[in-house]
N, CA and C of each residue as an Amber inpcrd file, in Angstrom:
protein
   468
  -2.5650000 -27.1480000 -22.9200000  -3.4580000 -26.0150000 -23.0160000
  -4.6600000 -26.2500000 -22.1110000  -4.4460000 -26.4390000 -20.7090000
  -5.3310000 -26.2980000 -19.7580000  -6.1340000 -25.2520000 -19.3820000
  -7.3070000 -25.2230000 -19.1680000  -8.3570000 -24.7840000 -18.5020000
  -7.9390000 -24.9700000 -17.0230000  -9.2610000 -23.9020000 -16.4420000
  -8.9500000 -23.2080000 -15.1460000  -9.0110000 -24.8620000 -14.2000000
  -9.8440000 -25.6730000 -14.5560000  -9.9620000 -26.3480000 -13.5150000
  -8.9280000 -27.9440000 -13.6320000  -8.2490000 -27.8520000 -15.3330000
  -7.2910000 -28.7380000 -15.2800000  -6.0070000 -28.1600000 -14.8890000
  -5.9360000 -26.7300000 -14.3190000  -4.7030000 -26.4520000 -14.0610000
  -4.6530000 -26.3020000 -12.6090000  -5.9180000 -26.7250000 -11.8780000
  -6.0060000 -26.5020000 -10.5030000  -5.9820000 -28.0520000 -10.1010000
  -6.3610000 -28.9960000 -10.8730000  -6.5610000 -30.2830000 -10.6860000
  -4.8040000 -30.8610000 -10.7910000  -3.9810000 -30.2550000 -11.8060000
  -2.6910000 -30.6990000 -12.2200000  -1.8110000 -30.5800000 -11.0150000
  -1.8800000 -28.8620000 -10.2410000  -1.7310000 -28.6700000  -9.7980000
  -1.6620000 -29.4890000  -7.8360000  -2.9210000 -29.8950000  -7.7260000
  -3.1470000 -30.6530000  -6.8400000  -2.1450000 -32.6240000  -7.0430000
  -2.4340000 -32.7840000  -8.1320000  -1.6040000 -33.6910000  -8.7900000
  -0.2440000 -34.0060000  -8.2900000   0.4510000 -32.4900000  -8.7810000
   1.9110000 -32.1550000  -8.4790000   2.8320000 -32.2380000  -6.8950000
   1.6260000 -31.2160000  -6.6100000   1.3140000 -31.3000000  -5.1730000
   1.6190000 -32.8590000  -4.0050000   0.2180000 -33.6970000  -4.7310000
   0.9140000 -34.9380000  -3.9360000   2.1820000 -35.7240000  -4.8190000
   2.3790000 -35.5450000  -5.6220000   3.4850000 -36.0960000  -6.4180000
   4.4680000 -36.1420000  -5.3700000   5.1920000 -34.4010000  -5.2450000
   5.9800000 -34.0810000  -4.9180000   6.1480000 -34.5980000  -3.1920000
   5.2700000 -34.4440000  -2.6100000   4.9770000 -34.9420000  -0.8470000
   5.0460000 -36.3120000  -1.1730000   4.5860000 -36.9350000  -1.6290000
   4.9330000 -38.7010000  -1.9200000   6.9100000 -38.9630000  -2.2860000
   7.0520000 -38.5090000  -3.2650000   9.1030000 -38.1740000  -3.5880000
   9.4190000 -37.7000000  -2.3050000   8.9320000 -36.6770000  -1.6220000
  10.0200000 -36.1270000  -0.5150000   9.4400000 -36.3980000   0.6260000
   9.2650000 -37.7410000   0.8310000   7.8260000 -37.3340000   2.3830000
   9.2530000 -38.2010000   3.2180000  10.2960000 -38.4670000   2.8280000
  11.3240000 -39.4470000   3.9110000  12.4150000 -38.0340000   4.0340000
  12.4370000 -36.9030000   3.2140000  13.1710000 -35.9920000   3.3420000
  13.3180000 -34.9650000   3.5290000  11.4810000 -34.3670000   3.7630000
  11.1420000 -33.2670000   4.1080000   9.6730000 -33.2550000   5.0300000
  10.3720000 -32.9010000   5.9200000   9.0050000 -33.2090000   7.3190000
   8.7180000 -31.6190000   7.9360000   7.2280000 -31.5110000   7.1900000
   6.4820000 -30.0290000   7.5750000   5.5250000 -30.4270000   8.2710000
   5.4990000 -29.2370000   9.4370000   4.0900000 -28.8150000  10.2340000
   2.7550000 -29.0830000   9.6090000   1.8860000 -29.1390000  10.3480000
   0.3770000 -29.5760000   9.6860000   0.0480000 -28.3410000   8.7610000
   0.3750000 -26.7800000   9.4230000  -0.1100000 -25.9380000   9.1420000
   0.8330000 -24.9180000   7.6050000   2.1010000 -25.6110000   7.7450000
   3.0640000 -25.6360000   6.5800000   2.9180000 -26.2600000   5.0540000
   2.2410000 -27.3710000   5.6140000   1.2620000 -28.2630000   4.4360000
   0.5790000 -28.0820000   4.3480000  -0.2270000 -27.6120000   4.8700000
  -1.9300000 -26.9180000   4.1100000  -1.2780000 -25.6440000   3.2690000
  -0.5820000 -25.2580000   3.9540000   0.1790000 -23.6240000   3.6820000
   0.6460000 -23.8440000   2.0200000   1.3670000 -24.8520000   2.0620000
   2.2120000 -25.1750000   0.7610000   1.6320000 -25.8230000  -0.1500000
   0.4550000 -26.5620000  -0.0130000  -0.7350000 -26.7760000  -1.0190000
  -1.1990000 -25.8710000  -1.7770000  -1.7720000 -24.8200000  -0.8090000
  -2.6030000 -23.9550000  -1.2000000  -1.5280000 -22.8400000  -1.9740000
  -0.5120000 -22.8290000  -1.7630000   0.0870000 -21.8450000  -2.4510000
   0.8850000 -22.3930000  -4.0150000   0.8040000 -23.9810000  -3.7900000
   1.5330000 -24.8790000  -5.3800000   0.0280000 -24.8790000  -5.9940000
  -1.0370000 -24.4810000  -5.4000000  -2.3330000 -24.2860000  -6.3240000
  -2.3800000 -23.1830000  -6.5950000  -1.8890000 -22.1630000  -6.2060000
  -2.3180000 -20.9440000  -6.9220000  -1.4300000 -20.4280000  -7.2520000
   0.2910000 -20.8590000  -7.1100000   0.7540000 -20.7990000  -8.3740000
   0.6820000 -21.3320000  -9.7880000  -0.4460000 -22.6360000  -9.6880000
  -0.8620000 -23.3310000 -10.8760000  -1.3100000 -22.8850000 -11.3910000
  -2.5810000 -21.8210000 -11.0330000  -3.2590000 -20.9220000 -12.4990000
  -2.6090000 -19.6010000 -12.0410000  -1.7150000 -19.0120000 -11.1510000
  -1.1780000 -17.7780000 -11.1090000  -0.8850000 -17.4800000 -12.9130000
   0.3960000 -18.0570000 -13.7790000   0.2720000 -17.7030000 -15.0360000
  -0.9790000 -16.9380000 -15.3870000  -1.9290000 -17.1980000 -15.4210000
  -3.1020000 -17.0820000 -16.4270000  -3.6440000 -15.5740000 -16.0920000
  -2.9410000 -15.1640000 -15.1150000  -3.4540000 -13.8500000 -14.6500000
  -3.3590000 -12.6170000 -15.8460000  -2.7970000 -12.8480000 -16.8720000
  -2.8610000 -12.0560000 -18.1440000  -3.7930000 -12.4150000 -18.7510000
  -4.4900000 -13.2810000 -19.0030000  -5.7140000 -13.8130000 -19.5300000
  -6.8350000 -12.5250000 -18.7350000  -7.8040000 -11.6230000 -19.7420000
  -9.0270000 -10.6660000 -18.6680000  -9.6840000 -11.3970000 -18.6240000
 -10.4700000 -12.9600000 -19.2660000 -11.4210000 -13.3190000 -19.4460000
 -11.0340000 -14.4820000 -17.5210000  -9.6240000 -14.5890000 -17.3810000
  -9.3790000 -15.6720000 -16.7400000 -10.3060000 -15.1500000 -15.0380000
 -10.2110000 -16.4690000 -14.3260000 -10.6200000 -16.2760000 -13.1330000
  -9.4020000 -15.6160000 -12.3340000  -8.4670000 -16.0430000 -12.3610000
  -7.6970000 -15.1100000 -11.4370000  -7.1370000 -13.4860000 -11.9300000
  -7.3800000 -13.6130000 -12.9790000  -7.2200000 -12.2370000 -13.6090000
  -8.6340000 -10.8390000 -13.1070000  -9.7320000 -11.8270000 -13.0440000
 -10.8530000 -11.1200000 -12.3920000 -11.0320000 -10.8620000 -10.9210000
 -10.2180000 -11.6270000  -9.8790000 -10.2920000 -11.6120000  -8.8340000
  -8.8950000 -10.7600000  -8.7440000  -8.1770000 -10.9280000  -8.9230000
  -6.8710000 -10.2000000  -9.0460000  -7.5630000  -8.5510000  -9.0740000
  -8.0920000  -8.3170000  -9.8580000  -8.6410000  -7.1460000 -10.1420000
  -9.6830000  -6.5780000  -8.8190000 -10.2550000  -7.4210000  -8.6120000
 -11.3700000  -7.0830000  -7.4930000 -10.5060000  -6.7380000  -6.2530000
  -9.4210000  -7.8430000  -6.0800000  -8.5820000  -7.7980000  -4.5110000
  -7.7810000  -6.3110000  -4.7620000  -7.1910000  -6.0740000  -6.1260000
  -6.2780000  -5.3210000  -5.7420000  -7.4540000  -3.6830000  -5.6100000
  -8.6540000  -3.6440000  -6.4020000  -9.2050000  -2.8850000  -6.5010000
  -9.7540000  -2.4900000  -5.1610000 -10.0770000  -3.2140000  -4.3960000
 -11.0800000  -2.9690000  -2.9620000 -10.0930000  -2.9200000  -2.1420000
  -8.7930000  -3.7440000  -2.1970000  -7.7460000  -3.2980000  -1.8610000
  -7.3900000  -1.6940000  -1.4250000  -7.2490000  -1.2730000  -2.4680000
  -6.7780000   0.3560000  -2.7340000  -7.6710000   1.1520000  -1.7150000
  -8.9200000   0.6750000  -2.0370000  -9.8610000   1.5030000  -1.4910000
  -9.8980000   1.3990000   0.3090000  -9.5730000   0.3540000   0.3450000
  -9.8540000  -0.1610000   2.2030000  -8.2920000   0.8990000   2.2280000
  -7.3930000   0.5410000   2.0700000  -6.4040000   1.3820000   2.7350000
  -5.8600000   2.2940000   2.7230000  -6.7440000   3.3080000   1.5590000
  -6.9650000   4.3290000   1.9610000  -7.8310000   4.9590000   2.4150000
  -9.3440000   4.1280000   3.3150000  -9.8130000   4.2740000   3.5610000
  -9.5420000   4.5140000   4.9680000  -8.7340000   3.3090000   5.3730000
  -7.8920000   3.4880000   6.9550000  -6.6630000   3.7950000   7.3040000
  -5.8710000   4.0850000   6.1240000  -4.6670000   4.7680000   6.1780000
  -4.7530000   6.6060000   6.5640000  -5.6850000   7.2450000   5.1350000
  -5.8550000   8.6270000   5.1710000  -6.5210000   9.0440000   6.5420000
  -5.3750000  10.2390000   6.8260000  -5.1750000  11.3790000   8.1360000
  -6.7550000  11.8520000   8.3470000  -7.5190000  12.4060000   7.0860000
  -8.7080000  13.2070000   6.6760000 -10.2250000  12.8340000   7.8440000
 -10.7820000  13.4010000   7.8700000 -12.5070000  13.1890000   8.0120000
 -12.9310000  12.3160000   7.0800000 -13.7550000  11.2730000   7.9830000
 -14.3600000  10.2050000   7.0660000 -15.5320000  10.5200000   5.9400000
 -15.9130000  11.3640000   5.6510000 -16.5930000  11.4190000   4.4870000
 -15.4860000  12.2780000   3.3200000 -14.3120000  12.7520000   3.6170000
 -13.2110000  12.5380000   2.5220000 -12.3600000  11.7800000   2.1270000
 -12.0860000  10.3950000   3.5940000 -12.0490000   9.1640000   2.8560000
 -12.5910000   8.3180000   2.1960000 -14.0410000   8.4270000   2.2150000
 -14.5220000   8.0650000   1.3370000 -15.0780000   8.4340000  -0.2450000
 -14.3830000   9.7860000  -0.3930000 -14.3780000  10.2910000  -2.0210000
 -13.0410000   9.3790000  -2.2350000 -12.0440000   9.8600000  -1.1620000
 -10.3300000   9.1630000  -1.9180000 -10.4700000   8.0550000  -1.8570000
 -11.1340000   6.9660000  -1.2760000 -11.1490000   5.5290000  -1.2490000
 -12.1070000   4.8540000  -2.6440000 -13.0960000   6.2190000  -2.7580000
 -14.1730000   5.9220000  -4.4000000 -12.7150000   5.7800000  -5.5220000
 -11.9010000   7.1870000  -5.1770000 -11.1090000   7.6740000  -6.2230000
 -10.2750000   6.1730000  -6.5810000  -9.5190000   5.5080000  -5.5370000
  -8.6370000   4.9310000  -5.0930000  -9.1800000   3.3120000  -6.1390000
 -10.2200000   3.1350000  -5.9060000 -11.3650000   1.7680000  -5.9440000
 -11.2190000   1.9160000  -7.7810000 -11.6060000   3.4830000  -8.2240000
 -11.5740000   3.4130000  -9.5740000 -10.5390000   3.7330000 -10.3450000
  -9.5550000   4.0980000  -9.7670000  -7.8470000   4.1540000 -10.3910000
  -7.5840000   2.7410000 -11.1740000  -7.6880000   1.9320000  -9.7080000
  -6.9850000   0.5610000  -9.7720000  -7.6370000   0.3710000 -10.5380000
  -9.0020000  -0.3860000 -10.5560000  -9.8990000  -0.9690000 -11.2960000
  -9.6940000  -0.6000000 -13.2520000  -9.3260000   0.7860000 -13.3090000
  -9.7160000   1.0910000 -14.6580000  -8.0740000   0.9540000 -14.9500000
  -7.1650000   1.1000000 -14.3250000  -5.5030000   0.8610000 -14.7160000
  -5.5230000  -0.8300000 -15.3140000  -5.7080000  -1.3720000 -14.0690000
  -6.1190000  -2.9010000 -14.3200000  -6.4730000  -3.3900000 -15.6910000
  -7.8850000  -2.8380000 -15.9650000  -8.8590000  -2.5610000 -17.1600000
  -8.5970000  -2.4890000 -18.9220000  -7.1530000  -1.3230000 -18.1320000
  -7.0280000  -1.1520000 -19.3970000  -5.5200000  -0.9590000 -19.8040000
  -4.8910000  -2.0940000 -19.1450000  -3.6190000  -3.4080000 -19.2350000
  -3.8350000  -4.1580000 -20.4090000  -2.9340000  -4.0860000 -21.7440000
  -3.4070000  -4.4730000 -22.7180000  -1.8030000  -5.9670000 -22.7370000
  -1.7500000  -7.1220000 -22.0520000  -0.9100000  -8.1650000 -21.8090000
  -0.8830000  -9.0570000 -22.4470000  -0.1430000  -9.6950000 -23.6280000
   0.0050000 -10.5840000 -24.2690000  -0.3360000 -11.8690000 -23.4140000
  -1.8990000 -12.4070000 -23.7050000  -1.7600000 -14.3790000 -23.4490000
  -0.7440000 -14.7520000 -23.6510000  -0.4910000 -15.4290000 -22.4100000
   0.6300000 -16.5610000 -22.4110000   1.7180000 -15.6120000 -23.4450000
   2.1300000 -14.4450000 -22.7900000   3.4290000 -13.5780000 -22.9840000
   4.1750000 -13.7040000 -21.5530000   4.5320000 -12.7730000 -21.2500000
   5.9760000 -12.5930000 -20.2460000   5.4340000 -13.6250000 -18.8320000
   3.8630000 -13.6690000 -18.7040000   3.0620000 -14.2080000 -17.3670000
   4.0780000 -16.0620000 -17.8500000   3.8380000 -16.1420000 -19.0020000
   4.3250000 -17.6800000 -19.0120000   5.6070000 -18.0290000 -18.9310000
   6.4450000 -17.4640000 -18.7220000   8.4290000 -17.1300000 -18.9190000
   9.0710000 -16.9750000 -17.7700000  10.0780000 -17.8190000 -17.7350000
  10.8960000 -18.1260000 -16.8830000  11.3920000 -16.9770000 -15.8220000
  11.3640000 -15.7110000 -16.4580000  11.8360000 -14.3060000 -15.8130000
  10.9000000 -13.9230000 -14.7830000   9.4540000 -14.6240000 -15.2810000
   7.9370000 -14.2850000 -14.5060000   7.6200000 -15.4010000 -13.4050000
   7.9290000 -16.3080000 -13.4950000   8.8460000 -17.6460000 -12.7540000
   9.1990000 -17.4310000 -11.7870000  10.6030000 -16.7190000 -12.1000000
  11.5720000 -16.5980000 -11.5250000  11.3220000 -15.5580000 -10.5540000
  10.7930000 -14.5110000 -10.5350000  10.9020000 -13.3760000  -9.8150000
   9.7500000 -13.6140000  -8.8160000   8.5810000 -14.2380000  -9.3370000
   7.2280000 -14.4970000  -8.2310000   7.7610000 -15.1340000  -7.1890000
   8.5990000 -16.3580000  -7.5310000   9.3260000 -17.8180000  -6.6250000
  10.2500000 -16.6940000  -5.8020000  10.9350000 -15.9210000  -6.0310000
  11.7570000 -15.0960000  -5.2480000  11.2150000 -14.5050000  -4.6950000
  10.1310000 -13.4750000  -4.7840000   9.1390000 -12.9380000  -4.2050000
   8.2290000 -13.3920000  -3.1910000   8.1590000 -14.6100000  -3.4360000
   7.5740000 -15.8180000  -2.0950000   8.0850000 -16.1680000  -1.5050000
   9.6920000 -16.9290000  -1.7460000   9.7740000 -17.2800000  -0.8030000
  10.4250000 -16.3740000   0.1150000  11.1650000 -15.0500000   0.1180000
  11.4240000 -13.6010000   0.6140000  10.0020000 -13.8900000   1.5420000
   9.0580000 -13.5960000   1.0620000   7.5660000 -13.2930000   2.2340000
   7.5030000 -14.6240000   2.6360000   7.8640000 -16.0290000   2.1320000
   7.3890000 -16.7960000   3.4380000   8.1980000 -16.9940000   4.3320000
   9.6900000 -17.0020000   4.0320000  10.9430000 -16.7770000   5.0610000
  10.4930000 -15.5920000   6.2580000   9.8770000 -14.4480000   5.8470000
   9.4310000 -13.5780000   6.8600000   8.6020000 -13.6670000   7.7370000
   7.4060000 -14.3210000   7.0140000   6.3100000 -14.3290000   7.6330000
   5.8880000 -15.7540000   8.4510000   6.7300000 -16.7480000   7.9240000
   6.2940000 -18.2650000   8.1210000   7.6950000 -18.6520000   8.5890000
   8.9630000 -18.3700000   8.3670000  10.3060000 -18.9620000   8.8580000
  10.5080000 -19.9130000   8.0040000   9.9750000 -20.2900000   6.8310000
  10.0370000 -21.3250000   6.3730000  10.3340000 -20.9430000   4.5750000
  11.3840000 -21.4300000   3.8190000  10.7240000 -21.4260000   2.5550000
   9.7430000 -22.0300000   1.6340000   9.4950000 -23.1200000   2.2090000
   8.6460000 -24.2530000   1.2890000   7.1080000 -23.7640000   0.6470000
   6.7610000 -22.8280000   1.4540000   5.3930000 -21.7690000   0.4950000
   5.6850000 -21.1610000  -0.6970000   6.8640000 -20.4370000  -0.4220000
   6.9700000 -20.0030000  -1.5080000   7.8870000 -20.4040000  -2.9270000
   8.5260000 -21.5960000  -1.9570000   9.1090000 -22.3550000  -3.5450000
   7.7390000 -23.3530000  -4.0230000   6.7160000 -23.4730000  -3.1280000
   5.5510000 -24.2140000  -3.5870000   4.9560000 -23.4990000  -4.7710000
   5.0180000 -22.1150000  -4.7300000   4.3670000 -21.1540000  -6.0560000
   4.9790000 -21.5850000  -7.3270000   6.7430000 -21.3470000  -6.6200000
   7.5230000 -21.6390000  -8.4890000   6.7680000 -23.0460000  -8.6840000
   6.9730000 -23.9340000  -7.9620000   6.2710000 -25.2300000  -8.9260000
   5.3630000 -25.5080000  -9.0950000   4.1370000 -24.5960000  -8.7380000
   3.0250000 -24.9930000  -9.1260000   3.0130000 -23.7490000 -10.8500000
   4.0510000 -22.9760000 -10.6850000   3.5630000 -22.1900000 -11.6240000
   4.4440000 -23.0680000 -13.1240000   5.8750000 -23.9220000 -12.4660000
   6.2440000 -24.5740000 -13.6550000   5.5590000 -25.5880000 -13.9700000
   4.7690000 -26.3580000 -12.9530000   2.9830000 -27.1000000 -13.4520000
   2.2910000 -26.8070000 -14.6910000   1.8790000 -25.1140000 -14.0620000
   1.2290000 -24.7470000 -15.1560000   1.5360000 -24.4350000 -16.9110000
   3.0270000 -24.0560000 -16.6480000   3.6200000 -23.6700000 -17.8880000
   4.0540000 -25.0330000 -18.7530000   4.1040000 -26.2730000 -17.6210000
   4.2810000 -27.6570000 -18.4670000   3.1540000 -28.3250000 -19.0430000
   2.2020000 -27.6080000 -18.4180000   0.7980000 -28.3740000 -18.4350000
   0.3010000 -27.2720000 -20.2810000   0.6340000 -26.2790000 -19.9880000
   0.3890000 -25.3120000 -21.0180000   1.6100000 -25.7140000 -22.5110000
   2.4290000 -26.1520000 -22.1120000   3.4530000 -26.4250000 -23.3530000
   3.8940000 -25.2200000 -23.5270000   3.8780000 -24.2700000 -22.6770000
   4.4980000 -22.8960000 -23.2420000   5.9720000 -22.3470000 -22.0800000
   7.0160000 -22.8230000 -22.0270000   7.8850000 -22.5540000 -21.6970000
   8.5810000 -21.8860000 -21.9380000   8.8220000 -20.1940000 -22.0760000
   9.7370000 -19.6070000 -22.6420000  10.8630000 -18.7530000 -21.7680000
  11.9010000 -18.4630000 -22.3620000  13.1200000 -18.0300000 -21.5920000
  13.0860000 -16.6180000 -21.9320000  12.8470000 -15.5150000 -21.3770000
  12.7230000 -13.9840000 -21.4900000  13.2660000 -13.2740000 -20.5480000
């Protein structure tokens, strides 16, 4: 039952664990390993994103919120002072949808199905974007980090 900064610390942990076990069997770019750090850390507190009180649950909210708003700020066809009512509109959709997401702690965010589909979901975008999978299988294990570190493992 880790806190934000023992699940970022575990995380880092895991991290060299795993590069120490595979460093005679898996040889990445400088920029692949920073890449794959940073992403087995933030699949480490990714879980917790159902938590409102959590830090990534609050930033989650901010990115996807200002998010909305920037691109429809530079997406919409319109005159710029009506992208900026639809980009207000856009800013407070998200924000209050977000808001008022009522998500079981350590429910479906902690389960193998939620696991499973992020790790697929990554490594799909880092195969695209990077040629590589190791970013995004870095998420599944930083996120089964977190769920070992949490004692909450469930199959859903």
């Amino acid at each position: 039952m880790g806190d934000f900064k023992e699940h970022i610390l575990f995380g880092f942990l895991t991290a060299s664990i795993v590069s120490f076990l595979l460093r005679g069997y898996l040889f990445l770019q400088p920029l692949e390993l920073i890449l794959s750090v940073t992403m087995l850390v933030v699949g480490s507190i990714l879980p917790d994103i159902d938590h409102e009180n959590s830090y990534v649950h609050r930033a989650a909210k901010a990115l996807a919120s200002v998010g909305a708003a920037v691109l429809s700020l530079v997406l919409l066809p319109f005159p710029i002072h009506v992208n900026f009512v639809f980009s207000s509109a856009a800013f407070l959709l998200v924000y209050t949808s977000i808001s008022s997401m009522r998500i079981t702690h350590r429910g479906f965010t902690h389960s193998f199905s939620f696991c499973s589909t992020v790790t697929s979901l990554t490594v799909i975008a880092s195969v695209y974007l990077y040629a590589s999978p190791v970013p995004g299988l870095a998420v599944g294990l930083g996120m089964i980090s977190h769920l070992m570190l949490d004692r909450e493992f469930k199959i859903k």
